[in-house]
N, C-alpha and C positions, 0 to 999 in steps of 0.2 A: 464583445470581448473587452474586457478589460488591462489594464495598462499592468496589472501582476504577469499577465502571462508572459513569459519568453522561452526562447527555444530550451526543451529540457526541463521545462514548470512542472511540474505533480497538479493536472488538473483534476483529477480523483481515484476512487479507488472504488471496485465491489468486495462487497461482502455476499456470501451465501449465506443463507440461515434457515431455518425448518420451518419459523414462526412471524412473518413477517410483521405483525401486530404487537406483538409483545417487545423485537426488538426495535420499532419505531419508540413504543415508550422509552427504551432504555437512553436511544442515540438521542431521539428529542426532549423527551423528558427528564434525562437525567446528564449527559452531557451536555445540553443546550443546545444543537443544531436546531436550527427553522428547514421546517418542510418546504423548497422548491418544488416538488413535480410527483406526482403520484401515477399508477395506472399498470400496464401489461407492458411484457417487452415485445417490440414487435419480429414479427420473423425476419425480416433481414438482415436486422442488428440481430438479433441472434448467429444467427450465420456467418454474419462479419468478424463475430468470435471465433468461428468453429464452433458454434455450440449450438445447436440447430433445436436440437431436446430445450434449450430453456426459452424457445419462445412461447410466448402465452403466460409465462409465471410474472405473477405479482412481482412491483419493485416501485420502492421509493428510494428518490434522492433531497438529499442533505445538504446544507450549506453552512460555515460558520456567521455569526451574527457580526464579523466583521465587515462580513463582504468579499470575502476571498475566491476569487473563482477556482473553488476546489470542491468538488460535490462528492460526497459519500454516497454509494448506491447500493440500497437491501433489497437482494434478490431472493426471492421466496423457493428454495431449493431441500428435497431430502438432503437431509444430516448423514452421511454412511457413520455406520454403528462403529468402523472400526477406522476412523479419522481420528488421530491426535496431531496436535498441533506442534509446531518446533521438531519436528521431524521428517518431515519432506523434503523433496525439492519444489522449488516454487516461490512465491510471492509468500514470506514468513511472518511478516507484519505490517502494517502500517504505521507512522511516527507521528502527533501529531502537536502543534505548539501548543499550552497550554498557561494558565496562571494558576500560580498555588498550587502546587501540586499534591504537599503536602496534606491540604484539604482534601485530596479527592476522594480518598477511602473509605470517608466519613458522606460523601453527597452519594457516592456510588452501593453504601449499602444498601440492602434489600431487591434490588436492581437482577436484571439479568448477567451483570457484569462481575466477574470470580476476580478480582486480585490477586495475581500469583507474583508477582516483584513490587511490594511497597517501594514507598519513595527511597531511592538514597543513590547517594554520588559516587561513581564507578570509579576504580582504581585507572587511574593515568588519563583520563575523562573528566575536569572540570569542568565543563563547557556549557553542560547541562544535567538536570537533578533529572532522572527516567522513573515510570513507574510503568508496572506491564497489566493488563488486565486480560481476559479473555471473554471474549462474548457467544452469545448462545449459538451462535455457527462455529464455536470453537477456532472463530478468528482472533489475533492476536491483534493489541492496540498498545501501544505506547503511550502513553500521556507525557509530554516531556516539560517539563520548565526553562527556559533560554537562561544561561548566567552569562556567555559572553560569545564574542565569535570564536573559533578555531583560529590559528593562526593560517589556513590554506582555504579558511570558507566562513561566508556570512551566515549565521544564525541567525529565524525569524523570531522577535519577541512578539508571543500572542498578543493580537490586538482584542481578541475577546475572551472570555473562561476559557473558550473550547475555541480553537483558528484549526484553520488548515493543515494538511497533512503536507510536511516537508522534508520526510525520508520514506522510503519503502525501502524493507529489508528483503532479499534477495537468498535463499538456501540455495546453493547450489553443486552440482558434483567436479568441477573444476574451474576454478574462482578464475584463472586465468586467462583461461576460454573466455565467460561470461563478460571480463574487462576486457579484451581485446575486442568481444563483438559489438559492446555498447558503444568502443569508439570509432571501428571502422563501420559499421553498421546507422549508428543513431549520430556519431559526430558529439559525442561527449568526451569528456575530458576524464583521463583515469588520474587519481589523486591519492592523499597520506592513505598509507596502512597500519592497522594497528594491530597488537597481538597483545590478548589480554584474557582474563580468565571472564569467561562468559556466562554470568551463571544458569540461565533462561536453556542454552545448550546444555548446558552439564547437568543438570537436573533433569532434563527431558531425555536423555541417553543415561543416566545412571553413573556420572562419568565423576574422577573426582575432582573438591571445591578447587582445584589447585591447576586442573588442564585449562590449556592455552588456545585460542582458536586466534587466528586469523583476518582478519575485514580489513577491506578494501572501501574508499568511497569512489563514486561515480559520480563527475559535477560538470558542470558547465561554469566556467570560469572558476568565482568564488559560491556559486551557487550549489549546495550539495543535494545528491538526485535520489541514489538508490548506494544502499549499502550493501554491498557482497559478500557473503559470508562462506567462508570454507567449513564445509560441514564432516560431522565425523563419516567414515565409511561404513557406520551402521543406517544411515539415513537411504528412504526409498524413494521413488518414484510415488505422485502421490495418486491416491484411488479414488475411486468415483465413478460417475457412470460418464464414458469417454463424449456423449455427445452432448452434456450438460456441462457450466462453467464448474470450476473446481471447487470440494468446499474449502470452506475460510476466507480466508483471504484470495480470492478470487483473479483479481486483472488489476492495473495498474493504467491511468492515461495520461502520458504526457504531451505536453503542447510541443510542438515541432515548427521551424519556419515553412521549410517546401517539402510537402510527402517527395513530390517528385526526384530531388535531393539527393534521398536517402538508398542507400545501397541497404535493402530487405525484399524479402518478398513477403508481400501482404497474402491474408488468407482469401479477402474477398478486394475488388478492387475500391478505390475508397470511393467515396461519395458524401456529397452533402447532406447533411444531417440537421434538425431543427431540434428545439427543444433549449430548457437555462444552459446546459452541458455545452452545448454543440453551436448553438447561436448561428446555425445555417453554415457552417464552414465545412470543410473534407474532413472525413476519418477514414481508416481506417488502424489494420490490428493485424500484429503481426506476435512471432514464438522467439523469446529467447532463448541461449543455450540449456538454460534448467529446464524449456518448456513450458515457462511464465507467459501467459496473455499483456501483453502490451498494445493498448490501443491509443493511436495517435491523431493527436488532432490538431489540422494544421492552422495554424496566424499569421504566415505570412502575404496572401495573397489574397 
């Protein structure tokens, strides 16, 4: 383990995707990740998800070329025909530090990567220049540029093109819930709210340029975790085949000091785990309020 991790760290994220090969070229080839770990998931870590159907499928994990112990993981999963993204509840996106942003449209063409939010700076949001893409699991990725910290949370300045992932966005059907559980549950801190015209939501619901949604951050100290978003009441439960991971954006793992700690109940109990990810220490994976996989993996002990 490394000295990045602390309680509440973003140590990665899965993606589902239909094509495991094509979007290895995209994440490695064209975002710059280096391949850490190749191979099948095994069944117990499937399990540990609740997700017992994805054992046996293909998945590679990803690392940035800083060094960040935050792995990206492509789980080779059917695509459902009728998954779009920014409308569920669930794990919405991933955030991830970046440099040049503006560049990226240009290095991402041809790519399995759709640009649906070019670069540009959000109204009452200095902090950092967003850009949105979506990739061929129809998960959603943030490429974001650091301009400064928040006045309530440190912002990471990429240390390579493409660093680690240092928000996950959160859809969920009561935002308030969702903040209360992360704190008595996980021992995170609830933080600024902002209300602001979103337009990745407003576009995805047909809603106009002008409606206002709601986000919450989730941080540990000055550290920002997971963003929470109040979703309209057209937004559903998301579909798929209940005993595989979800598509898109899939699971979420944060570093935790002591499982034992924590007021949740795990799906499976945890256990020590080997592999770049896991470096031999506890995990396990538990459900938040939306019914997001969170799986936690512990560094204090």
């Amino acid at each position: 383990m490394s000295d990045y991790l602390k309680h509440g760290r973003i140590a990665g994220g899965i993606v589902s995707t239909p094509d495991l090969d094509a979007a290895l070229a995209d994440y490695q080839g064209r975002l710059g990740l280096e391949l850490a770990e190749q191979g099948t998931i095994a069944a117990d870590l499937a399990a540990s998800w609740g997700c017992p159907g994805s054992a046996g499928a293909r998945f590679a994990a990803l690392r940035p070329l800083s060094g960040a112990h935050c792995f990206i993981r492509l789980v080779e999963a059917p695509l459902p025909a009728d998954f779009v993204p920014t409308r569920t509840y669930g794990w919405a996106a991933f955030e991830l530090t970046v440099k040049d942003v503006f560049g990226w449209p240009d290095r991402l063409a041809g790519s399995g990567f759709e640009v649906v939010g070019p670069p540009k700076a959000l109204e009452g949001l200095p902090y950092f220049i967003p850009m949105q893409v979506i990739g061929r699991g129809r998960e959603m990725i943030y490429l974001n540029e650091v301009a400064e910290n928040t006045p309530t949370s440190d912002l990471p300045k990429a240390g390579s093109l493409t660093d680690h992932i240092f928000i996950t966005i959160l859809a969920t059907p009561d935002r308030e819930a969702s903040l209360r559980w992360f704190e008595a549950a996980l021992k995170l801190d609830v933080s600024t709210s902002y209300t602001l015209a979103y337009s990745m939501i407003n576009k995805a619901f047909g809603l106009s340029s002008d409606y206002r949604t709601t986000i919450t951050m989730v941080q540990k100290g000055r550290l920002p975790i997971v963003e929470v978003d109040d979703y309209p009441a057209e937004a559903t439960v998301r579909q798929g085949d209940p005993g595989r991971l979800p598509p898109g954006n899939a699971l979420v793992t944060l570093a935790v000091d002591d499982l034992d700690a924590l007021n949740v109940a795990f799906i499976a109990p945890p256990v020590h785990r080997e592999g770049p990810l896991y470096g031999g220490r506890r995990a396990a994976t538990v459900r938040g309020v939306a019914g997001e996989l969170i799986e936690l993996l512990e560094i204090g002990r």
